[in-house]
C-alpha positions as CSV (number, residue, x, y, z in Angstrom):
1,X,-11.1,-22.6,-9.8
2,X,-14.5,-21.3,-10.1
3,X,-16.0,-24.5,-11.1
4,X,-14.7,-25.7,-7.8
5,X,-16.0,-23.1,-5.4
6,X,-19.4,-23.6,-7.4
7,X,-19.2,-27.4,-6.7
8,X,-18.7,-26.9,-3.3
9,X,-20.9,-24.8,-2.1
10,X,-23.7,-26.0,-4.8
11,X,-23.4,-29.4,-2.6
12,X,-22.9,-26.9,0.7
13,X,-25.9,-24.7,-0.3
14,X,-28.1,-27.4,-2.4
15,X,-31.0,-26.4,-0.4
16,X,-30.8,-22.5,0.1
17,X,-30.2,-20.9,-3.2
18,X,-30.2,-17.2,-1.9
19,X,-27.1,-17.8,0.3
20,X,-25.5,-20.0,-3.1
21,X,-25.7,-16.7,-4.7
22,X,-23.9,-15.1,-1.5
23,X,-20.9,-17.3,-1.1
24,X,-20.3,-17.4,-5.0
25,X,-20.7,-13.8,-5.2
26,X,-17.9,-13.6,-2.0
27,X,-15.6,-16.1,-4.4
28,X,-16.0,-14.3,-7.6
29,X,-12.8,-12.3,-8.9
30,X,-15.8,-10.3,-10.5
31,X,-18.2,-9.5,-7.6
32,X,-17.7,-5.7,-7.8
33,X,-18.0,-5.7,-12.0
34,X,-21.8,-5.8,-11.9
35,X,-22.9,-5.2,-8.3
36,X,-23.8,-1.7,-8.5
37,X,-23.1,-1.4,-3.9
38,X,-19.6,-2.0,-4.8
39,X,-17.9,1.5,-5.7
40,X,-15.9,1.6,-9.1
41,X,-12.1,2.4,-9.1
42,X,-11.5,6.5,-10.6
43,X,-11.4,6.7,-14.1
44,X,-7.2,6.6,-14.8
45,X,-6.5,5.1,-11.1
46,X,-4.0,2.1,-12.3
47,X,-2.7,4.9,-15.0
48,X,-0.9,7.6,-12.9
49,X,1.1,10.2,-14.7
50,X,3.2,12.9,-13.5
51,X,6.1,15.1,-15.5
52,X,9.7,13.8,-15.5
53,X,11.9,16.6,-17.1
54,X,13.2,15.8,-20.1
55,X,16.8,16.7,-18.5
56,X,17.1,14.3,-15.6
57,X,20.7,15.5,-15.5
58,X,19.4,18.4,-12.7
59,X,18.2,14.8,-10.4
60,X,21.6,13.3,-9.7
């Protein structure tokens, strides 16, 4: 897929490599990995914990 987008708008954009850069940087699945504008996710965010009792007997 990302050959494709690079394709298109290498063709698109053949001319002006500064707004290349933009649109595959708009495409990317990765544009926030290394752009350091882009805010990172919290440390543990996708992890969330939180106590279940061992007796779940008291929850029906």
């Amino acid at each position: 897929m990302a050959l494709m987008y690079k394709r298109f708008y290498g063709e698109l954009y053949k001319d002006d490599p500064v707004m290349l850069a933009k649109k595959i940087n708009e495409c990317s699945k990765h544009r926030g990995k290394h752009n350091p504008e882009r805010p990172k996710t919290p440390p543990n965010f996708w992890n969330p914990r939180w106590h279940v009792p061992d007796n779940t007997e008291d929850l029906h």
